[in-house]
BAGU-982531 format. One record per residue (C-alpha): x, y, z; residue in one letter. Coordinates in steps of 0.5 Angstrom, whole numbers. Layout:
rec u = X v = Y w = Z rest = A
...
END
This chain:
rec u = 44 v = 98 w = -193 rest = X
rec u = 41 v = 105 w = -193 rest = X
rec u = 41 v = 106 w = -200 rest = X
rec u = 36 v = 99 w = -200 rest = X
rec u = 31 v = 102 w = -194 rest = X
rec u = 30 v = 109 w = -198 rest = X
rec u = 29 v = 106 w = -204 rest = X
rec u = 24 v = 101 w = -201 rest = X
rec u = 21 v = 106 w = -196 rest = X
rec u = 20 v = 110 w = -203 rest = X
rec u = 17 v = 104 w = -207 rest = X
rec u = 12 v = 103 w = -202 rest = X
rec u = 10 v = 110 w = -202 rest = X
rec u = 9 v = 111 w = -209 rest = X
rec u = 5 v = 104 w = -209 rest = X
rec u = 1 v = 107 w = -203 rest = X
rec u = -1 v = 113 w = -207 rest = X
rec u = -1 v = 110 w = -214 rest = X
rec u = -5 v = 103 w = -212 rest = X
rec u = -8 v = 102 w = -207 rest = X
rec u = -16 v = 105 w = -209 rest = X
rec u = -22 v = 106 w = -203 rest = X
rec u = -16 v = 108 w = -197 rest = X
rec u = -18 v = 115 w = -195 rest = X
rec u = -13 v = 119 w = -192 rest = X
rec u = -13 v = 117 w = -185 rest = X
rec u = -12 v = 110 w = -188 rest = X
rec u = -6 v = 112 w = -193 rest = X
rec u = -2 v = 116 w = -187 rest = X
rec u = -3 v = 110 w = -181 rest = X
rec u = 0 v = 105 w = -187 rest = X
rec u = 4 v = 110 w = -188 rest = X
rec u = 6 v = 110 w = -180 rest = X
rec u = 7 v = 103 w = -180 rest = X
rec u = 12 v = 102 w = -185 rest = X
rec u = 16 v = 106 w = -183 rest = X
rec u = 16 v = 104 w = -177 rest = X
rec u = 18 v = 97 w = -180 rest = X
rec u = 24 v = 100 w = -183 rest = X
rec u = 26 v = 105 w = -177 rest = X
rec u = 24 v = 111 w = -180 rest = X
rec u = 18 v = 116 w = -178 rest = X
rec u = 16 v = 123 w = -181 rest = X
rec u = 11 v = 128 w = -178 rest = X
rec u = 5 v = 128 w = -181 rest = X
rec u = 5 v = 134 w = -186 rest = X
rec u = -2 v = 137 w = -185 rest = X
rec u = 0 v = 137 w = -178 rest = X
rec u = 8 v = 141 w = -180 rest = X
rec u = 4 v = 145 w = -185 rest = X
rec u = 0 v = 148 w = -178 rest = X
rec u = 6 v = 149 w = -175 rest = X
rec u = 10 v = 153 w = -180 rest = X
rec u = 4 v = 157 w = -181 rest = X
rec u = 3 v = 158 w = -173 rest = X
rec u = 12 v = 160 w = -173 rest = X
rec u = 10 v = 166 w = -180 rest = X
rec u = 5 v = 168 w = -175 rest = X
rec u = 3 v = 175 w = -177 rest = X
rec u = 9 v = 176 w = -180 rest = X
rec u = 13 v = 183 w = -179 rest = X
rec u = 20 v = 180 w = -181 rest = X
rec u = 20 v = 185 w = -188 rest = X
rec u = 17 v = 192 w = -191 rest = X
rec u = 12 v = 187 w = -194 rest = X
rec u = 8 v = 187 w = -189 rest = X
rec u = 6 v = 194 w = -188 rest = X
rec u = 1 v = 195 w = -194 rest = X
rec u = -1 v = 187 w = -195 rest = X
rec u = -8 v = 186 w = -193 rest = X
rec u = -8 v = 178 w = -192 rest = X
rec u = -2 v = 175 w = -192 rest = X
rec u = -2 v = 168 w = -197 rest = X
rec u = 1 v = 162 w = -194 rest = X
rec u = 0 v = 157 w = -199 rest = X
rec u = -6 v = 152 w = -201 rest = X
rec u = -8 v = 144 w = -202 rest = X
rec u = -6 v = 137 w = -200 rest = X
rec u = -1 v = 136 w = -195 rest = X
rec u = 0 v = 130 w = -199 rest = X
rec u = 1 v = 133 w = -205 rest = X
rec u = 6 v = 130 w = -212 rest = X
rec u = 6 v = 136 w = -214 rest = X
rec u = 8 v = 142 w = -212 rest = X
rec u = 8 v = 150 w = -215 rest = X
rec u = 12 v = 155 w = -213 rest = X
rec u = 10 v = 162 w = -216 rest = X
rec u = 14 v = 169 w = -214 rest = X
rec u = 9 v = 172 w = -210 rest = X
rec u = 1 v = 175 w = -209 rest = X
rec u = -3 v = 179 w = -213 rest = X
rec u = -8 v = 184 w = -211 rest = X
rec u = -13 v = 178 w = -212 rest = X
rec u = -10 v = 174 w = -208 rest = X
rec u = -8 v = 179 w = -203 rest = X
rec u = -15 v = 181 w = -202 rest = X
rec u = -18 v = 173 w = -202 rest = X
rec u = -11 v = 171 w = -198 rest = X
rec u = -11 v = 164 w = -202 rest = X
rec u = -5 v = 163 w = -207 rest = X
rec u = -7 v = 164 w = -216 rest = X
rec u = -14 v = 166 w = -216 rest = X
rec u = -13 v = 172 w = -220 rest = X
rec u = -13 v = 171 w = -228 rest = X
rec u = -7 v = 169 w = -227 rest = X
rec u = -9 v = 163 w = -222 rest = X
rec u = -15 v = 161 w = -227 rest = X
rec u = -10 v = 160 w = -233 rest = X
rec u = -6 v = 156 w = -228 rest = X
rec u = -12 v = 152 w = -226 rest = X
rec u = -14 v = 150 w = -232 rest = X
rec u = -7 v = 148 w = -233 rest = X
rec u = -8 v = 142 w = -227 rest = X
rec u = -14 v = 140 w = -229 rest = X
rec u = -15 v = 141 w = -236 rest = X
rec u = -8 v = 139 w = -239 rest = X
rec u = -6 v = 135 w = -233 rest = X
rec u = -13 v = 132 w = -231 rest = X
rec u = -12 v = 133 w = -223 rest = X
rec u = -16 v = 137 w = -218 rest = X
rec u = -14 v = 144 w = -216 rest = X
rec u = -14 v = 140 w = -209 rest = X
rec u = -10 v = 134 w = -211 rest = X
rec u = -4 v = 140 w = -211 rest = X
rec u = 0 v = 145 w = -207 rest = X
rec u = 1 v = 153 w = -209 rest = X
rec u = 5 v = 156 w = -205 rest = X
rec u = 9 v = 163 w = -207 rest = X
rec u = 17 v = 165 w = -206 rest = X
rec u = 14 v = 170 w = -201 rest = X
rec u = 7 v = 171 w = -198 rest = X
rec u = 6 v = 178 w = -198 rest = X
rec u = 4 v = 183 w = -204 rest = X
rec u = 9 v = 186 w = -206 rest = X
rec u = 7 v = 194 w = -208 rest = X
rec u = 4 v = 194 w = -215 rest = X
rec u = 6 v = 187 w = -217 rest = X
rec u = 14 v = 189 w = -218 rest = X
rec u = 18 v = 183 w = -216 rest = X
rec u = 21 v = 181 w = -209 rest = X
rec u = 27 v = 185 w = -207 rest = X
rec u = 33 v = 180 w = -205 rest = X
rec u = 32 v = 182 w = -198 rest = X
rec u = 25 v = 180 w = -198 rest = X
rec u = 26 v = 173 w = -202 rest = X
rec u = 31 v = 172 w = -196 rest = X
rec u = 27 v = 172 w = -191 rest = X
rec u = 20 v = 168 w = -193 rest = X
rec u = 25 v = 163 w = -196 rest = X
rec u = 26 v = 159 w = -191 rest = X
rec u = 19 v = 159 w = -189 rest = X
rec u = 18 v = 156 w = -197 rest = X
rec u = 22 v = 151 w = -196 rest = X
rec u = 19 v = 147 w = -189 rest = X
rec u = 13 v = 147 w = -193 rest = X
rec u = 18 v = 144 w = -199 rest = X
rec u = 20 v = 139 w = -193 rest = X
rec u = 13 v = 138 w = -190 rest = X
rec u = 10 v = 136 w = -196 rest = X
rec u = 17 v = 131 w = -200 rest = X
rec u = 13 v = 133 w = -207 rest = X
rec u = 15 v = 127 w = -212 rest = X
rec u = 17 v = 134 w = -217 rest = X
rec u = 16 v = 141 w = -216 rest = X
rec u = 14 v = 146 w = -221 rest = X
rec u = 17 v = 153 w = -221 rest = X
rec u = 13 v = 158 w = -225 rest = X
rec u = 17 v = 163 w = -227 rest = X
rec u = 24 v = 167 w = -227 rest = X
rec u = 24 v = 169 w = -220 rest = X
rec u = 21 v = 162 w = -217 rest = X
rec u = 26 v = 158 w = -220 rest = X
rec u = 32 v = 163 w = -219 rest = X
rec u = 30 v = 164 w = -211 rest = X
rec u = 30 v = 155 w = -211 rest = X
rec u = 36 v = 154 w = -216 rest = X
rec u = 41 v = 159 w = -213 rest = X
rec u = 42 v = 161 w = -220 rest = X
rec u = 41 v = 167 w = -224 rest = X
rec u = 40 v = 164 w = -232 rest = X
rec u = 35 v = 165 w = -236 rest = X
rec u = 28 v = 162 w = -235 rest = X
rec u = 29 v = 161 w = -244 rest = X
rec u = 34 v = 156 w = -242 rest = X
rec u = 32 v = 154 w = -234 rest = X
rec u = 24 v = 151 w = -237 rest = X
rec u = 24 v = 145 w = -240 rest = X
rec u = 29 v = 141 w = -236 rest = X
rec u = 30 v = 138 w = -229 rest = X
rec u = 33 v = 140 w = -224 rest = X
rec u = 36 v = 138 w = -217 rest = X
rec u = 33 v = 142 w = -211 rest = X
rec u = 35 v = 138 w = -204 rest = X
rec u = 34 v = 131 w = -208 rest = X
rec u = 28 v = 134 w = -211 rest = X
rec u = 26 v = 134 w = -218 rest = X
rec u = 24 v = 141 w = -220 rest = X
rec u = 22 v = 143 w = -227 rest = X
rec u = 21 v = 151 w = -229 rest = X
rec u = 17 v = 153 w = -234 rest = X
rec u = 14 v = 160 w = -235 rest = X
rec u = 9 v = 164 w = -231 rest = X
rec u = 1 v = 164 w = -233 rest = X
rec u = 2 v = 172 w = -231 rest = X
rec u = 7 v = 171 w = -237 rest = X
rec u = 3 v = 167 w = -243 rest = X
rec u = -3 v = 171 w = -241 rest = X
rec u = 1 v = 176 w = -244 rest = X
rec u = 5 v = 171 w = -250 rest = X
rec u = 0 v = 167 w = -251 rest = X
rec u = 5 v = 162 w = -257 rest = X
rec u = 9 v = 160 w = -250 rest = X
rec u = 3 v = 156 w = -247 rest = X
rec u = 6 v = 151 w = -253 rest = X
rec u = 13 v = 151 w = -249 rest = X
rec u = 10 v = 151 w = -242 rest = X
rec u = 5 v = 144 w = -244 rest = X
rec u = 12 v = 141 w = -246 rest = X
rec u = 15 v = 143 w = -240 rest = X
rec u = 7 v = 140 w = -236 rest = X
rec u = 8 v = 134 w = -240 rest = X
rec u = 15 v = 132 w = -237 rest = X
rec u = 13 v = 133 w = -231 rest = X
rec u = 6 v = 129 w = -232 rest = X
rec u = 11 v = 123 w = -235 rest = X
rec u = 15 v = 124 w = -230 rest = X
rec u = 9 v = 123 w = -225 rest = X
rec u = 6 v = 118 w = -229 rest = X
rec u = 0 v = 120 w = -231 rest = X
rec u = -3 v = 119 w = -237 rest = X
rec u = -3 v = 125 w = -243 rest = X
rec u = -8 v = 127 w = -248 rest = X
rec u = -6 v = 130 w = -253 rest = X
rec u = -9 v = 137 w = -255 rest = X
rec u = -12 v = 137 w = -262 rest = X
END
């Protein structure tokens, strides 16, 4: 019996958010609300879960991180989001602005939603393993991983993304628990807590590689098909 609720709580949110046009936001989270009230179910609104969390990190002291960032980077964009990318951590861009991706890096990336996947920056969420910089861009240190990852995964749960995107060796490793290759995790679904996950590589590394943009729009492209969303090819 709860297998048929999901499954129906499901299908009517993916037909709110795929087929009802003119609702606004207010309009789309009261529907929402009402049904699943009908079906017994309720959710908080994730805007508001996205406060929350924001308010327990705090001005987080919990790691070194903190002693030399200048800002630190929460995450960004719709609470409602079908997507959702998860990078490693800041850089000194966007340590200085305190908003995730608004670097080189952040540019190549929001090409890749808005050129290749023909959706607003807005209509996503960026968020990264950990909020604060580590020091001349090293990778975050296990015990730093472990610390932020929790706040990382209540805006995973606040916000259900239908997929989510892992940019990167350390993003997918710290949300998929495993220490493979990124080589071989892109490319191919994962499970993360019932979510999709798609790993591909990170926009710092094809600022770098350049012939890998071939692979990562591959990866975009099964994220796009898995979302319904329409592909262009490129010419």
């Amino acid at each position: 019996m709860m297998e048929v609720i999901e499954s129906a709580r499901s299908h009517l949110e993916y037909q709110l958010e795929m087929g009802l046009e003119g609702l606004d936001r207010r309009e789309l989270e009261r529907a929402r609300s009402a049904a699943r009230e009908r079906m017994g179910r309720t959710r908080e609104n994730p805007a508001e879960s996205l406060r929350r969390i924001k308010s327990e990190l705090g001005d987080c002291r919990r790691c070194p991180l903190h002693k030399k960032r200048t800002n630190l980077v929460f995450g960004e964009g719709d609470p409602y989001a079908r997507v959702m990318f998860v990078g490693e951590g800041p850089g000194a861009d966007e340590d200085a602005q305190g908003l995730p991706f608004v670097g080189k890096a952040g540019k190549l990336l929001t090409d890749v939603i808005e050129k290749g996947m023909r959706l607003e920056r807005a209509e996503v969420y960026i968020a990264n393993v950990v909020k604060c910089r580590p020091p001349n861009n090293r990778d975050p240190e296990p015990e730093e991983m472990a610390t932020c990852l929790p706040f990382l995964k209540k805006q995973i749960e606040a916000i259900k993304p239908r997929a989510i995107v892992a940019l990167g060796r350390v993003a997918a490793h710290a949300l998929l628990e495993t220490e493979a290759p990124i080589s071989r995790l892109r490319g191919n679904w994962h499970d993360l807590d019932g979510l999709k996950v798609m790993p591909t590589y990170h926009p710092s590394y094809l600022l770098r590689n350049p012939a890998a943009k071939r692979e990562t729009w591959a990866d975009i492209k099964k994220v796009m098909e898995y979302l319904g969303l329409p592909i262009e090819e490129k010419k």
